[in-house]
Each structure stands twice: as C-alpha cells, then as structure tokens.
N, C-alpha and C positions, 0 to 999 in steps of 0.2 A: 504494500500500500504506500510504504512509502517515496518509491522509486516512482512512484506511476502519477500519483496526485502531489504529494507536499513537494517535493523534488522543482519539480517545474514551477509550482505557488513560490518557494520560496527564491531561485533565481529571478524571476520578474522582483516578490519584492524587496531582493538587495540592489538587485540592478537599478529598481527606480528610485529608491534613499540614496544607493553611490551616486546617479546622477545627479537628485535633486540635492546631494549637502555640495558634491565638487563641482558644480558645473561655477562658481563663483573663482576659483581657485584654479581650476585646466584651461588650457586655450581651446580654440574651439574645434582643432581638430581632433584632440584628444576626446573631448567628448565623442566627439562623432564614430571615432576608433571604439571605445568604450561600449558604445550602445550598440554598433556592428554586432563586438566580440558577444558579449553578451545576449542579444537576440541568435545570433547562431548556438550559443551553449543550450538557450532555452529550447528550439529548436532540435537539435542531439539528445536532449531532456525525454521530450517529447514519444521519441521512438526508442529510450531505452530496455534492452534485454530483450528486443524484438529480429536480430540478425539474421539476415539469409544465411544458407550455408557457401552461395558463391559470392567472393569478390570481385568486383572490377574495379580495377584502374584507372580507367580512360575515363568512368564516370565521375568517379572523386575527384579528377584533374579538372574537366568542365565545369563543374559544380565549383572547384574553389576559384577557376577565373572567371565567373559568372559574376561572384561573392567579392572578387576583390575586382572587377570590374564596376560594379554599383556603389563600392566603397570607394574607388576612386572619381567616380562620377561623381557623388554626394562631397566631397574635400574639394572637387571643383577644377582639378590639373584636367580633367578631358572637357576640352571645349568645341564640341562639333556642332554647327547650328543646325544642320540637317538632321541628327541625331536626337537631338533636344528638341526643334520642334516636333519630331516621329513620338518621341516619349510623352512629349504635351498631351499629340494627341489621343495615347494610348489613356492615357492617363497614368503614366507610371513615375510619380513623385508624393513626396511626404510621408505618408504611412503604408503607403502602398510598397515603398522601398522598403519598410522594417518590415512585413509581409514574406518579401522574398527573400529576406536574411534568416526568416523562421523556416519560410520553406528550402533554402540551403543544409542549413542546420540537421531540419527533422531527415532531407533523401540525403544527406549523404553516410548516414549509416539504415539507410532503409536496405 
C-alpha cells in the first residue's frame, strides 16, 4: 500500500513545499530543473513494481531526449519560431508540459 498510494502522495507533496519555500532563494532555472526532476520521479512512482520482463533501449533513449528536449524548450536555449508556433497550436505549454514529464517518468519503466 505503501508503494502504490502514499509513495506518489508524498513526492508531489515534498516537491511542492521544496518549490514553494526555495523558489525565493534558486534562480529560475533551477526551479524549472527541480520541478522536471521531480514530476518525472512522480511519474516512475506511479508504475512502480509493475516491470515487463523485456527491456528496450532504444525506448529509454527516446523517452529521455523527449524529456530533456521539453526541458530544454521550457529554460528557453531552443528558439525555433516554426516550432513554437506548431506547439501554440497544439497547445502544448504550461501544464501540459508537466503532463508529459509525468508521462516520461510513468513509460519509461512501463
């Protein structure tokens, strides 16, 4: 019970007291790094003790430049306008991005 429900309760909420006492004290990438790593731990939380018995590789690799692709996106070094506006229109920004760092998290040990 406790791997399954308090586990995952209790990462969000250290994650959200870590951000809400430092976000006064870290710059603001660090925040952003913070909330990444942490949404993807919640994420891993999520599906643990649940393992296939085969692994792939090639999937884990996708999944973590997907993961540090949105993270880099979000810090703001990739500036493509064609890009950003295609994302506009998907609508993929704000929480929609914390979203797919949970969804990183939960497949890459599905």
């Amino acid at each position: 019970m406790y791997r399954k429900y308090l586990l995952p309760m209790g990462i969000i909420l250290c994650l959200s007291l870590l951000l809400r006492w430092l976000d006064a004290w870290l710059a603001d990438w660090m925040v952003i790094v913070l909330r990444c790593c942490g949404l993807f731990c919640f994420g891993m939380s999520l599906n643990f003790g649940k393992h296939k018995k085969y692994e792939t590789w090639l999937r884990k690799v996708i999944i973590s430049f997907v993961l540090i692709f949105f993270l880099v996106w979000e810090l703001g070094y990739v500036m493509i306008p064609q890009l950003k506006s295609f994302f506009d229109v998907l609508g993929l920004y704000g929480y929609i991005v914390y979203l797919i760092y949970i969804y990183c998290g939960w497949a890459f040990f599905d």
